[in-house]
C-alpha positions in Angstrom: 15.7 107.9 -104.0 19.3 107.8 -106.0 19.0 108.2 -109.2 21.4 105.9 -111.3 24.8 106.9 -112.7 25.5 109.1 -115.1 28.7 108.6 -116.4 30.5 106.4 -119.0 31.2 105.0 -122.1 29.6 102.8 -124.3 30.7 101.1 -127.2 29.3 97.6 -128.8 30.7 95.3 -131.5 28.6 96.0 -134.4 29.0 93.2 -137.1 28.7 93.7 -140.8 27.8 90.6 -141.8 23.9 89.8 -142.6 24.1 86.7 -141.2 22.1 86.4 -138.1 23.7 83.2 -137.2 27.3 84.8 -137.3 26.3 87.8 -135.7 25.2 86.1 -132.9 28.3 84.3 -132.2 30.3 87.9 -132.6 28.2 90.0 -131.2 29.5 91.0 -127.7 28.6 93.2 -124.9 31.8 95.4 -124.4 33.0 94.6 -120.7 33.9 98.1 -120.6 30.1 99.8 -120.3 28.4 101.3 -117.9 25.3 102.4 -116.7 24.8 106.0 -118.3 21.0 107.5 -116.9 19.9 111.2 -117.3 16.9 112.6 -115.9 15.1 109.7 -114.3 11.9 110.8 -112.1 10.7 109.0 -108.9 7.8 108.7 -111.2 9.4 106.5 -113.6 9.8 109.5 -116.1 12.9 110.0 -117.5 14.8 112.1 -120.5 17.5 111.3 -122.3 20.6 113.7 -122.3 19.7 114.8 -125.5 16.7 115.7 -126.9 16.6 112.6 -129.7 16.6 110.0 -126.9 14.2 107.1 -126.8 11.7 109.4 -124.3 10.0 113.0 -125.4 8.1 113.4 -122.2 5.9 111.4 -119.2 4.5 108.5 -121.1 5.9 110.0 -124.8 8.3 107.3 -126.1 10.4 108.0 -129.2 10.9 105.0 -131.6 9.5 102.6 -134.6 6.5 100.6 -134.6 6.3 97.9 -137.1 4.7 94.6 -138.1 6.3 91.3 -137.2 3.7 88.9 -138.4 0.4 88.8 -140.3 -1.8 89.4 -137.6 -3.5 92.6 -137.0 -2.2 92.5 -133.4 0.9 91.5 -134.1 2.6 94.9 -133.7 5.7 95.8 -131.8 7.7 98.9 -130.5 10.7 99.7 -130.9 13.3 102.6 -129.1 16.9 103.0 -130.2 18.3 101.2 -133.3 20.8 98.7 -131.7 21.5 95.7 -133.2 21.2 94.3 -129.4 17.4 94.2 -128.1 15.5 93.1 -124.5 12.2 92.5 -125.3 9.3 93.1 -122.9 6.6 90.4 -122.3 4.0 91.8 -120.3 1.1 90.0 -118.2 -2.5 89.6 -118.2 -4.1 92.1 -120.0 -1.0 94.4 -120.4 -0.2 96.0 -123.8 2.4 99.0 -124.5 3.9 101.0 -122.0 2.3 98.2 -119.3 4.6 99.4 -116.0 6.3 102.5 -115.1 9.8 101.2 -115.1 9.6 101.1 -118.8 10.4 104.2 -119.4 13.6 105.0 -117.5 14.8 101.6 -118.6 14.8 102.8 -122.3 16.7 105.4 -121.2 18.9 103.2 -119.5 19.6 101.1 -122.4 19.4 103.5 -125.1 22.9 104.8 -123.4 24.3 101.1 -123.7 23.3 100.4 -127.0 20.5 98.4 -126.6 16.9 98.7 -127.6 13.7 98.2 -126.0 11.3 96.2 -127.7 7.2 96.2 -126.3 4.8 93.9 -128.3 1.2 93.3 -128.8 0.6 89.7 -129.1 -3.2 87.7 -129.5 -2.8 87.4 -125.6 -2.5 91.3 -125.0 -5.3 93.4 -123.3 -8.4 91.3 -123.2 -7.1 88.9 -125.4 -5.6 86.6 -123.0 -8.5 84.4 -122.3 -8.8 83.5 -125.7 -4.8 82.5 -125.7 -2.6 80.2 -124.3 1.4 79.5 -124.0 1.8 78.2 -126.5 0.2 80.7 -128.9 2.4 83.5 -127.1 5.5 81.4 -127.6 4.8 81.4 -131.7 4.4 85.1 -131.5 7.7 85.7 -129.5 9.3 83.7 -132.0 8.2 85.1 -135.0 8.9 89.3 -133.1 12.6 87.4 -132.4 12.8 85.9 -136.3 11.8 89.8 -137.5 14.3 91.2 -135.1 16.8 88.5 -136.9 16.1 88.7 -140.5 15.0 92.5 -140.8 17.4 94.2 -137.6 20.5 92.0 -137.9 20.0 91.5 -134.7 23.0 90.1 -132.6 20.9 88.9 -129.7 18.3 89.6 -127.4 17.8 89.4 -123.4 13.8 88.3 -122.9 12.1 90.5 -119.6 8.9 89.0 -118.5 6.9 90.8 -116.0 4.2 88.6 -114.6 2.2 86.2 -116.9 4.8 87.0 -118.8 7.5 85.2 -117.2 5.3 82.4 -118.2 5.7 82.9 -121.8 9.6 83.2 -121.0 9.8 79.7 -119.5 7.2 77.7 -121.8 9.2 79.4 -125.1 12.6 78.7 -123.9 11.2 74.9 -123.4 9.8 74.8 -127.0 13.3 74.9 -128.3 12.3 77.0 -131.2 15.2 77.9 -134.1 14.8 81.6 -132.4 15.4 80.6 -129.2 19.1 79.8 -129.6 19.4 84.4 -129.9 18.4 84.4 -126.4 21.1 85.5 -124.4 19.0 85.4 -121.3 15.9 85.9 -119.6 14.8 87.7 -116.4 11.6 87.3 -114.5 10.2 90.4 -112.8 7.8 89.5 -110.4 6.9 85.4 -111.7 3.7 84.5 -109.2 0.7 82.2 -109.2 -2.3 82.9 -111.3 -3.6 79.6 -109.6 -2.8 80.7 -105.9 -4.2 84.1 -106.5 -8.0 82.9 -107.8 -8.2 80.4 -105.0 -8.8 83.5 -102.7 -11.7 84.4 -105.1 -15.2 82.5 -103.9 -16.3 81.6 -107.9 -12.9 79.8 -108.5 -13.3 76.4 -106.8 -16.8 75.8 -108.7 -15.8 77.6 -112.0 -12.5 75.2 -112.1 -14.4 72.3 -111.9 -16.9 73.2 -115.0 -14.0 73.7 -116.8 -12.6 70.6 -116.5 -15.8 68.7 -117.4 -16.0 71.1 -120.2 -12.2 70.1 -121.3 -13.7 66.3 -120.3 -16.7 66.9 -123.1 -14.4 68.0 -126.3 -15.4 71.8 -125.1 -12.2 73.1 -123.9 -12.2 76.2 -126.6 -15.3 76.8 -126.0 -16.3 80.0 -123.6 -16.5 79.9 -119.5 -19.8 81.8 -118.4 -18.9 85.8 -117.5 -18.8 84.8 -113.7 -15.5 83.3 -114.6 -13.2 86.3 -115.5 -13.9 89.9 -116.6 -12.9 89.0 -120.2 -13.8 85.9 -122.0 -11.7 83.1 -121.2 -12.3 79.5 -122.6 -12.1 76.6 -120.1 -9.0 75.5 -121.5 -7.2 79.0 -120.3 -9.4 79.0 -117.1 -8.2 75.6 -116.6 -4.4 76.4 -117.3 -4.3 79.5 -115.3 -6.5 78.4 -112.5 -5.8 74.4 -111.9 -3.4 72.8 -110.0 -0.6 71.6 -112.5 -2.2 73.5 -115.2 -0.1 74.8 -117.9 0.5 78.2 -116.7 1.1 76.8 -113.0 4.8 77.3 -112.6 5.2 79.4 -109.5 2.9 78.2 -106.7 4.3 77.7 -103.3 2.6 74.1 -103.1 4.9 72.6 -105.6 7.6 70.3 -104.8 11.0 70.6 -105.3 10.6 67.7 -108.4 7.6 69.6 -109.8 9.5 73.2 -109.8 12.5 71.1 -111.6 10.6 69.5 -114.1 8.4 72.9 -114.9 11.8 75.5 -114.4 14.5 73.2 -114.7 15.7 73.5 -118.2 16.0 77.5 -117.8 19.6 76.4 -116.2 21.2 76.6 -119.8 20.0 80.3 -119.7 21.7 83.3 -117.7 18.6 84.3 -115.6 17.6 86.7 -113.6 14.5 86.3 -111.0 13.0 89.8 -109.6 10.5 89.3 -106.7 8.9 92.0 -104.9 8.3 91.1 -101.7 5.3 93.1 -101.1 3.9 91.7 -104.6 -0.3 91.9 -103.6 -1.1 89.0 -105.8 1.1 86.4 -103.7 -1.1 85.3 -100.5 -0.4 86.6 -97.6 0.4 82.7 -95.7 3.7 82.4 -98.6 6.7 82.5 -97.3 7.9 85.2 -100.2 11.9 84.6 -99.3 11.9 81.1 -99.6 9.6 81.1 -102.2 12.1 82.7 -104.8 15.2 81.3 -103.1 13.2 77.5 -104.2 12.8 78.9 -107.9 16.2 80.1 -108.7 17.1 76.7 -107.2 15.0 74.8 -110.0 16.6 76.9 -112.2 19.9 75.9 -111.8 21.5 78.7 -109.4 19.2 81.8 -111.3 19.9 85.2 -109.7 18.0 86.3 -107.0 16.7 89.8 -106.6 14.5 90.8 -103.7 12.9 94.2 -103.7 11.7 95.2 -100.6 8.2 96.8 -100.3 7.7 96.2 -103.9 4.5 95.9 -105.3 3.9 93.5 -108.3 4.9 96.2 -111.3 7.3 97.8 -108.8 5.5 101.3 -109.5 6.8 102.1 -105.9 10.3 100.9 -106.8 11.0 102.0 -110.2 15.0 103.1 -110.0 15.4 99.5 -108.0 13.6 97.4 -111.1 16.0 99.7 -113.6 19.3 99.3 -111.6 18.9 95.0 -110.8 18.3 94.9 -114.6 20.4 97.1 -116.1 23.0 95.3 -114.0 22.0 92.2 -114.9 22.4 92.7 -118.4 26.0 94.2 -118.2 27.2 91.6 -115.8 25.6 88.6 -117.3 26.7 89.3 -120.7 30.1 88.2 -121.3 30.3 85.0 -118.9 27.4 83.8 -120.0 26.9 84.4 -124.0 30.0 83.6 -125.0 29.4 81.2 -128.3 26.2 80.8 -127.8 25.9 78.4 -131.0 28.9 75.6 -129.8 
């Protein structure tokens, strides 16, 4: 496989002002960048140029991990020291360093001034049964407020691989303060939770205890251990497993209104949808091609990227996952966070 380019220049507006609000509005990507990659392996391995780059060796990241809120769990990861940041919002019981395109991608955007942000939220690991949107959407906001207040930050692009792209599109509906430093969003490999379990035999009998659970006042309560290999309260079962729960955004069997009404107001944000069209947690009886053609539709003309032969974290197609959003970010940029705040 091609490894990316290695040559070019980099240079981003850095503002002086501690202002976050001002720095957002002048903080531009400079047109001029380009992709700048040493080193990358097949593996998703890669090295930086020099040896103080934001990757030591194979699954050895170089960087700062700090606290950005009170929990215990509430610990994030940073590489580089940009004042420009995508943030990585991982899936069902992903943590740090949760898919192997992570690491050449810090290379990646190390060389164009950006950083690479991984965070633990109450969802991460096993957590996730015990969580729900809207508690992951607090969190994001309170990593973005750190990045903000603490970082100067001028900015962030939000990446959500599976479940996470979840979390991307109930947050950017919340409308939080926070959410106005999101310069956009891409979705790497956004499927059904709720299309997925329905090929399981306990699901169709497991979602209806939970919703007489929900029914009785019980909906925190815990689901029996037949339900999921962590523990997962009937609420969460409910939203991840029911049709037009909360976390049902991207099953095939919605209609065109339900996809607008649950994706629609992502139009105001540059996005960037990644599918792999081998992804094993998508049934075999979707149509994957129109499938992501009908959610950058909802979205109001999002960018379509189809990776053939991918598998859902694109371990098989590592330098593709790196290149779309590399590009993405570059191209994006300009046309489509230009005063952000008007």
């Amino acid at each position: 496989m091609n490894s990316l380019s290695t040559s070019a220049s980099s240079n981003s507006s850095v503002s002086s002002s501690t202002s976050w609000f001002s720095g957002i509005v002048r903080g531009r990507l400079d047109k001029s960048s380009s992709l700048k990659m040493a080193g990358s392996s097949s593996s998703g391995g890669g090295l930086a140029s020099n040896n103080e780059g934001p990757i030591k060796g194979k699954n050895q990241f170089r960087g700062v991990l700090f606290k950005y809120g009170p929990k215990s769990i509430q610990v994030a990861f940073k590489t580089g020291d940009y004042k420009q940041q995508v943030i990585f919002i991982g899936g069902l019981t992903d943590g740090f360093l949760a898919t192997d395109y992570l690491e050449p991608l810090a290379v990646a955007l190390d060389n164009e001034k950006w950083s690479l942000v991984q965070l633990l939220m109450s969802s991460s690991y096993s957590g996730y049964g015990t969580s729900s949107l809207e508690q992951d959407a607090m969190e994001i906001d309170q990593l973005i407020s750190y990045l903000i207040n603490k970082e100067n930050s001028e900015g962030v692009v939000l990446l959500g691989h599976s479940t996470g792209c979840q979390d991307i599109v109930h947050y950017m509906r919340t409308n939080a303060a926070c959410s106005r430093a999101v310069r956009a969003a891409i979705l790497q490999a956004p499927v059904s939770d709720r299309e997925y379990r329905a090929t399981l035999p306990e699901t169709a009998a497991m979602i209806d205890l939970a919703t007489s659970m929900i029914k009785e006042g019980l909906g925190s309560d815990l689901m029996p251990k037949e339900a999921d290999p962590s523990p997962i309260t009937a609420y969460r079962y409910n939203s991840l497993c029911a049709y037009m729960g909360d976390d049902d955004m991207f099953s095939s069997d919605l209609n065109e209104h339900q996809l607008r009404m649950r994706l629609g107001h992502m139009s105001s944000t540059p996005c960037q949808v990644i599918f792999s069209m081998d992804d094993e947690y998508v049934p075999e009886y979707v149509d994957k091609k129109a499938l992501v053609e009908r959610f950058c539709r909802a979205m109001g003309g999002a960018e379509k990227v189809e990776i053939e032969y991918g598998n859902h974290s694109l371990s098989n197609r590592v330098q593709e996952a790196v290149q779309a959003i590399i590009d993405f970010v570059k191209r994006e940029g300009p046309k489509g966070w230009d005063d952000p705040w008007s």
